[in-house]
TIRO-2110 file (N, C-alpha, C; in Angstrom, 1 decimal):
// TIRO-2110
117.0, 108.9, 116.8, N, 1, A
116.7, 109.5, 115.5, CA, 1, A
115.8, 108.6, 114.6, C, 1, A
115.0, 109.2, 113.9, N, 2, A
114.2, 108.3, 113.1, CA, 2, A
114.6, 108.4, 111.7, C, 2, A
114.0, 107.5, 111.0, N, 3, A
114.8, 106.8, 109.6, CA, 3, A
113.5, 107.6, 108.3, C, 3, A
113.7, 108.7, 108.1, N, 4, A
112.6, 108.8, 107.0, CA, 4, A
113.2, 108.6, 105.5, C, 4, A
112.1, 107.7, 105.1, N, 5, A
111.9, 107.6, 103.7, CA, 5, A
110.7, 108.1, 102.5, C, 5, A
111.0, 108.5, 101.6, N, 6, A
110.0, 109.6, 100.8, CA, 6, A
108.8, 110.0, 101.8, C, 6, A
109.9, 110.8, 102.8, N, 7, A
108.8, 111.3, 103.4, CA, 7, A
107.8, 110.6, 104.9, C, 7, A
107.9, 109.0, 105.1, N, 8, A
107.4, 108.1, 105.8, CA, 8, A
108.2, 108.0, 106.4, C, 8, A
107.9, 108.0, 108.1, N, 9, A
108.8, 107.1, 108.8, CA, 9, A
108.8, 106.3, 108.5, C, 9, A
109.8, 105.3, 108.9, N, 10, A
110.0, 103.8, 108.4, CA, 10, A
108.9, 103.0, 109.1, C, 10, A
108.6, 103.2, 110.5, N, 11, A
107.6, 102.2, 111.0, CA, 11, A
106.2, 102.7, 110.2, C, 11, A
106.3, 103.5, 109.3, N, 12, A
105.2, 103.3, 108.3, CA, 12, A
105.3, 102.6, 107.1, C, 12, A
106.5, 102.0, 106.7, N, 13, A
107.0, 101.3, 105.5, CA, 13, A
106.9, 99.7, 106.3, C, 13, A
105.6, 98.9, 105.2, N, 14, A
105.1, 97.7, 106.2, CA, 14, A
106.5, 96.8, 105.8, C, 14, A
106.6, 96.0, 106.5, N, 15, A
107.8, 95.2, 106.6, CA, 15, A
107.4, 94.0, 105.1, C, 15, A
108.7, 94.1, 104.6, N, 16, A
108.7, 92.7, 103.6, CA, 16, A
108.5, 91.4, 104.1, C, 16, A
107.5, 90.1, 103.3, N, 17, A
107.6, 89.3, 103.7, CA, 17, A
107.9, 88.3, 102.5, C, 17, A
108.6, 86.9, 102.7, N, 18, A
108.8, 86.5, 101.2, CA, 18, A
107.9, 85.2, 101.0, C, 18, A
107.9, 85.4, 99.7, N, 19, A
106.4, 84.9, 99.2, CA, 19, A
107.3, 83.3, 98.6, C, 19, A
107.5, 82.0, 99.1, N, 20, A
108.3, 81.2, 98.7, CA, 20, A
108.0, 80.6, 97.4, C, 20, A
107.0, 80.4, 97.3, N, 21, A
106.6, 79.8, 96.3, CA, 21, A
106.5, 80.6, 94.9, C, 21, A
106.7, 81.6, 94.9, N, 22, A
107.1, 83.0, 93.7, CA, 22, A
108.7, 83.4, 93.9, C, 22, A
109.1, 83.1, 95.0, N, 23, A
110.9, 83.2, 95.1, CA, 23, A
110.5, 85.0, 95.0, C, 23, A
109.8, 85.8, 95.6, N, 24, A
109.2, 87.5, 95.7, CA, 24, A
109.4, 87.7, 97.2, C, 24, A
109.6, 88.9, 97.6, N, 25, A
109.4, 89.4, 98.7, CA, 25, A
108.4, 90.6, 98.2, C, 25, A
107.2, 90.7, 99.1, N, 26, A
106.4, 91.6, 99.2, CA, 26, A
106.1, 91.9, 100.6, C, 26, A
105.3, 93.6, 100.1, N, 27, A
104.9, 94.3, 101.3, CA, 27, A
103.7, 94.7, 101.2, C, 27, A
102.5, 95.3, 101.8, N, 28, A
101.4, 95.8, 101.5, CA, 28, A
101.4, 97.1, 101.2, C, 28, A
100.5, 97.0, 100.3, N, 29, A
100.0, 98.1, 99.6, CA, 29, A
100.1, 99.4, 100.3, C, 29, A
100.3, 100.5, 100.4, N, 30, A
99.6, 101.4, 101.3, CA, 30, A
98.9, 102.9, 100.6, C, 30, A
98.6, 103.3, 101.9, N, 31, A
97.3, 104.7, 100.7, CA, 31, A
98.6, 105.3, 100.1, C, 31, A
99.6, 105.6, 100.9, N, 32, A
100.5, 106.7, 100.4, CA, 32, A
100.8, 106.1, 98.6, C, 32, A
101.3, 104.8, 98.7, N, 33, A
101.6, 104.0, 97.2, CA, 33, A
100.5, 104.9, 96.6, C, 33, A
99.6, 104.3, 96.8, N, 34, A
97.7, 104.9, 96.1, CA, 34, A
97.7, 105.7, 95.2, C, 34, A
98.1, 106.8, 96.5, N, 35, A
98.0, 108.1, 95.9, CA, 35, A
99.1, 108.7, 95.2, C, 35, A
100.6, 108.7, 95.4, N, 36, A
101.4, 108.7, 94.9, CA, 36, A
101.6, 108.0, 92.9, C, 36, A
101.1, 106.6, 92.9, N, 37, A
100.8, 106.5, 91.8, CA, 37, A
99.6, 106.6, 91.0, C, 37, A
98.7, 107.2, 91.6, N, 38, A
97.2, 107.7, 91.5, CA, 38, A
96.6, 106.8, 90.4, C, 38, A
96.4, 105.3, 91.8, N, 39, A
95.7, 104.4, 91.9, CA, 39, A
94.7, 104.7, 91.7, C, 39, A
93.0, 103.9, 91.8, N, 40, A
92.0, 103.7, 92.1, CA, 40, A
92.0, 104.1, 94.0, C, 40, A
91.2, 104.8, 94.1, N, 41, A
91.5, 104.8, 95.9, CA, 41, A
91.3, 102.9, 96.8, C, 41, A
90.1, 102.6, 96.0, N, 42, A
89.9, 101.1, 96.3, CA, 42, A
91.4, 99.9, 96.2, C, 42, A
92.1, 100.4, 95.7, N, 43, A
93.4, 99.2, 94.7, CA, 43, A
93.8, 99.2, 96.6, C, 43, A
94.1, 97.2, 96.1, N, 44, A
94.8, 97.0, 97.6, CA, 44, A
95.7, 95.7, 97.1, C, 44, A
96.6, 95.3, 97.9, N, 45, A
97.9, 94.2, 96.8, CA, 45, A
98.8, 94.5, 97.7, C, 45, A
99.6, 93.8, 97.0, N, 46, A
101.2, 93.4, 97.7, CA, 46, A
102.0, 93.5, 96.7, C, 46, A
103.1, 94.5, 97.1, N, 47, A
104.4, 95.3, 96.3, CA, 47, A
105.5, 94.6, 95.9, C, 47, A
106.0, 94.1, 95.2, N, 48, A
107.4, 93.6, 95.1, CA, 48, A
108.0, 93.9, 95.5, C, 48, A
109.0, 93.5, 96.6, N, 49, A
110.2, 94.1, 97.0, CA, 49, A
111.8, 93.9, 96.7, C, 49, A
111.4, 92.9, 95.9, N, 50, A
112.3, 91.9, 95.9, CA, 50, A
111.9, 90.9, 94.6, C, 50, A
112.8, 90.3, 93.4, N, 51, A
112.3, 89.0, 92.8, CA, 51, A
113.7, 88.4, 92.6, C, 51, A
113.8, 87.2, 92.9, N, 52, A
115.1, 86.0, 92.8, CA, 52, A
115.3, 85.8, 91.4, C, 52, A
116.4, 85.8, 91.0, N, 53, A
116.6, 85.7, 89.6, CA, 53, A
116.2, 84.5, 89.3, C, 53, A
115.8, 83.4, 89.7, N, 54, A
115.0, 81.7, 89.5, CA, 54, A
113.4, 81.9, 89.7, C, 54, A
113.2, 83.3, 90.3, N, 55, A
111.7, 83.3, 89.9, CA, 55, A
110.7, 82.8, 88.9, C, 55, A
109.9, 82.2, 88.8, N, 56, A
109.1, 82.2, 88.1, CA, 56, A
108.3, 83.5, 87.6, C, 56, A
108.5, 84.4, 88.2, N, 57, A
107.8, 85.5, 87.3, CA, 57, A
109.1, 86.7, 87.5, C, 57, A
110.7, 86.2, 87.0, N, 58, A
111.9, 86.9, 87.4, CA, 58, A
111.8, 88.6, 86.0, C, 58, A
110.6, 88.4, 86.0, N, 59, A
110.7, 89.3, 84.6, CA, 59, A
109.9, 90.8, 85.6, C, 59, A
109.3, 90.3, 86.4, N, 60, A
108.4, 91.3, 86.9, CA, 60, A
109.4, 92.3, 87.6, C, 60, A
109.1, 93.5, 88.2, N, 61, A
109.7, 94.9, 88.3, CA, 61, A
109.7, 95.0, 89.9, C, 61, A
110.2, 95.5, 90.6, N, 62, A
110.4, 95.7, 92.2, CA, 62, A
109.4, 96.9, 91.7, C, 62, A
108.8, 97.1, 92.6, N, 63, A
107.2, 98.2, 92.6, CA, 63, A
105.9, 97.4, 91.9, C, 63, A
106.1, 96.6, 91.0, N, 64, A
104.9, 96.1, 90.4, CA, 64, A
104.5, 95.8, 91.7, C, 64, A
103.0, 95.7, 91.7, N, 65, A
101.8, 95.5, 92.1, CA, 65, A
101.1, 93.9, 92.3, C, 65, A
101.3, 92.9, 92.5, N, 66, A
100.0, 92.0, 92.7, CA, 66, A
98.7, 92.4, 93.0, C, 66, A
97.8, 92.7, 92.6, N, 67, A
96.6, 93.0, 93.1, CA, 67, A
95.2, 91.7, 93.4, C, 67, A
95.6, 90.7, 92.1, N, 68, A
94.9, 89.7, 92.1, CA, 68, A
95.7, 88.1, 92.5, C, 68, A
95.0, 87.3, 92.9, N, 69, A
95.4, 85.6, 93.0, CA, 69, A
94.7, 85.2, 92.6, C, 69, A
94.5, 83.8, 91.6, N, 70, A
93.1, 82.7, 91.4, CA, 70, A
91.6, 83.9, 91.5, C, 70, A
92.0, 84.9, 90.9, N, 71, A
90.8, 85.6, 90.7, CA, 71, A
90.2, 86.3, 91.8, C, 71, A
90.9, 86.2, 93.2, N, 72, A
90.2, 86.7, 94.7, CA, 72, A
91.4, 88.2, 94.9, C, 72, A
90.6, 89.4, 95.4, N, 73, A
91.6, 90.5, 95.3, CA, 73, A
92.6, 90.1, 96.4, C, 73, A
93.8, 90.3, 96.1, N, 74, A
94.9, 90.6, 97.2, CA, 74, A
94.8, 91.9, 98.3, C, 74, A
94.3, 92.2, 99.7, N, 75, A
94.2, 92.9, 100.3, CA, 75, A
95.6, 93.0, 101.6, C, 75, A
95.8, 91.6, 101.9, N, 76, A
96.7, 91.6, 103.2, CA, 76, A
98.0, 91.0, 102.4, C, 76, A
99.4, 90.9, 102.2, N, 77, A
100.4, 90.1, 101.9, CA, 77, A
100.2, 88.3, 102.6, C, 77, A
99.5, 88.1, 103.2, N, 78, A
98.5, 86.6, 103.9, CA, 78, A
98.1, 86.5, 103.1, C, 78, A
97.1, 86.9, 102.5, N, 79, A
96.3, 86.7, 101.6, CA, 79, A
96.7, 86.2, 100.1, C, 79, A
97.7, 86.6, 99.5, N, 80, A
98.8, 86.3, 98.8, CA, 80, A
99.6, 84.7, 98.9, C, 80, A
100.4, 84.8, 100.2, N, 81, A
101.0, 83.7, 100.7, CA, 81, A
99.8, 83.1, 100.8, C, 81, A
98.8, 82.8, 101.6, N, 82, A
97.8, 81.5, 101.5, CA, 82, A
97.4, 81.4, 100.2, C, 82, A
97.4, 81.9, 99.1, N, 83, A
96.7, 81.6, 97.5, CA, 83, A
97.9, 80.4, 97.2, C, 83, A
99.3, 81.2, 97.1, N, 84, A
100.2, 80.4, 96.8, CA, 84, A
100.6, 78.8, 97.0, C, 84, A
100.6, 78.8, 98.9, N, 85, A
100.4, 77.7, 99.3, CA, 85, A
99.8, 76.5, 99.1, C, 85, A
98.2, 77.4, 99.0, N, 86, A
97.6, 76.2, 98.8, CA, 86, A
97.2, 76.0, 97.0, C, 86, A
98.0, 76.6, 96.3, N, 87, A
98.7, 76.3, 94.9, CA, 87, A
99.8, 75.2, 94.7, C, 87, A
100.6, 75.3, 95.6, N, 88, A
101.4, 74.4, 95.6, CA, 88, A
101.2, 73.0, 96.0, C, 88, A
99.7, 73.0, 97.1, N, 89, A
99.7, 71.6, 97.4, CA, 89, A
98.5, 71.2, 96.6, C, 89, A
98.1, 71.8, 95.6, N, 90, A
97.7, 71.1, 94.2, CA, 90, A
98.4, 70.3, 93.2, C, 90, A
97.9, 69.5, 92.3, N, 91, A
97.9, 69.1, 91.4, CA, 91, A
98.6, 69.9, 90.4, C, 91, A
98.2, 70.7, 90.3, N, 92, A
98.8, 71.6, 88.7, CA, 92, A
99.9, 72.5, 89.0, C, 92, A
99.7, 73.3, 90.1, N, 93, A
100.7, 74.2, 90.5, CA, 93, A
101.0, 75.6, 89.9, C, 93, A
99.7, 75.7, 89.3, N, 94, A
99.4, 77.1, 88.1, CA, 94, A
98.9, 78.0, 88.9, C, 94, A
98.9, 79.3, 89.1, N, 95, A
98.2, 80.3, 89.8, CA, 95, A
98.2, 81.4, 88.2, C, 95, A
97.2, 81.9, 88.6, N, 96, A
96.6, 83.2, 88.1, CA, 96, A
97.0, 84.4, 88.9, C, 96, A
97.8, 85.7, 88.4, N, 97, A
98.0, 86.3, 89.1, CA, 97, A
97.7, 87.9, 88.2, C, 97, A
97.1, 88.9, 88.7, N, 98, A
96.8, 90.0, 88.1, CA, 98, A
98.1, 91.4, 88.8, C, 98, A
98.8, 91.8, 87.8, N, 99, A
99.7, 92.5, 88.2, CA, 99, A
99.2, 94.0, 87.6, C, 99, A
99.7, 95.3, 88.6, N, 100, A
100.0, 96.5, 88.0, CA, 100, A
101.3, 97.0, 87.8, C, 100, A
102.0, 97.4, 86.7, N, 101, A
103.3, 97.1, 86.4, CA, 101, A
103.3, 98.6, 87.0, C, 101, A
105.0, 99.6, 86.7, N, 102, A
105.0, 100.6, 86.9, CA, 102, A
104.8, 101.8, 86.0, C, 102, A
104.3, 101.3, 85.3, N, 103, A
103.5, 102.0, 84.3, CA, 103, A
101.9, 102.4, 84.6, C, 103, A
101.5, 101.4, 85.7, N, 104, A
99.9, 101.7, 85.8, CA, 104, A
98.8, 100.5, 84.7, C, 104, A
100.0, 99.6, 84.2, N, 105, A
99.2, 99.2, 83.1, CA, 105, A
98.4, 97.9, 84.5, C, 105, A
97.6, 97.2, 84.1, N, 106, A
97.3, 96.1, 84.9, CA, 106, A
97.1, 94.7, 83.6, C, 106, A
97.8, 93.4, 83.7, N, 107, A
97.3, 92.2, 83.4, CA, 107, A
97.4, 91.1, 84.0, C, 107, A
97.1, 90.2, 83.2, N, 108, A
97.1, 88.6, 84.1, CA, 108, A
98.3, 88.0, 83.5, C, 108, A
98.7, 87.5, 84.3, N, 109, A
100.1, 86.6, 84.0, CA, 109, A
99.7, 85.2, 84.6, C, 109, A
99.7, 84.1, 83.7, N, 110, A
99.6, 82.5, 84.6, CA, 110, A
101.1, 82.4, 85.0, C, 110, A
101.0, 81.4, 85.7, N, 111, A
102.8, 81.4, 86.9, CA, 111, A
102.3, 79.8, 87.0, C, 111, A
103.6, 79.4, 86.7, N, 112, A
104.0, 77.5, 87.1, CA, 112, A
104.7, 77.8, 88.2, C, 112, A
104.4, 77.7, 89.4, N, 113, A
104.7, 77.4, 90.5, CA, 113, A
105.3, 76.4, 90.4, C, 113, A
107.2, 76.7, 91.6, N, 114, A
108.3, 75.7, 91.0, CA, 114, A
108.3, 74.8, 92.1, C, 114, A
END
């Protein structure tokens, strides 16, 4: 038997992965999201799935959006995790991160990486 959710089989729901350095689990973006929240067809990012109550960004929403890191678009949930990482083996430990809330609104949030 297969497992459907809103409609998706589950091996179409991309698997979570957790983002350590945000204390987040995210997943990739997919068209269905897109269109469902009637995105930009171009919007590509990694989904909250998950936020740890010691988050540094524990305010943000399970469905918000990452779309942006340090200013480079988020495409793969990789892409994400490598911004972060190599945030952390910096100096400052600040990332820039552009979020779409569930509202559709989009801004920038800076994040002290803990």
């Amino acid at each position: 038997p297969q497992i459907v959710l809103n409609g998706e089989k589950a091996e179409d729901v991309p698997k979570s992965i957790e983002i350590k350095g945000l204390k987040i689990s995210v997943r990739k973006l997919t068209k269905q999201d897109v269109e469902q929240r009637n995105l930009p067809p171009s919007t590509t990012g990694a989904v909250i799935t998950s936020v740890d109550e010691n988050s540094p960004i524990n305010y943000l929403r399970i469905n918000n959006i990452i779309v942006e890191a340090q200013k480079k678009k988020i495409k793969t949930v990789g892409d994400l995790q490598n911004i972060v990482n190599s945030r952390l083996r910096s100096s400052d430990k600040t990332i820039l991160i552009a979020v779409i809330n569930n509202q559709n609104q989009k801004r920038y949030i800076g994040v002290k990486l803990k």
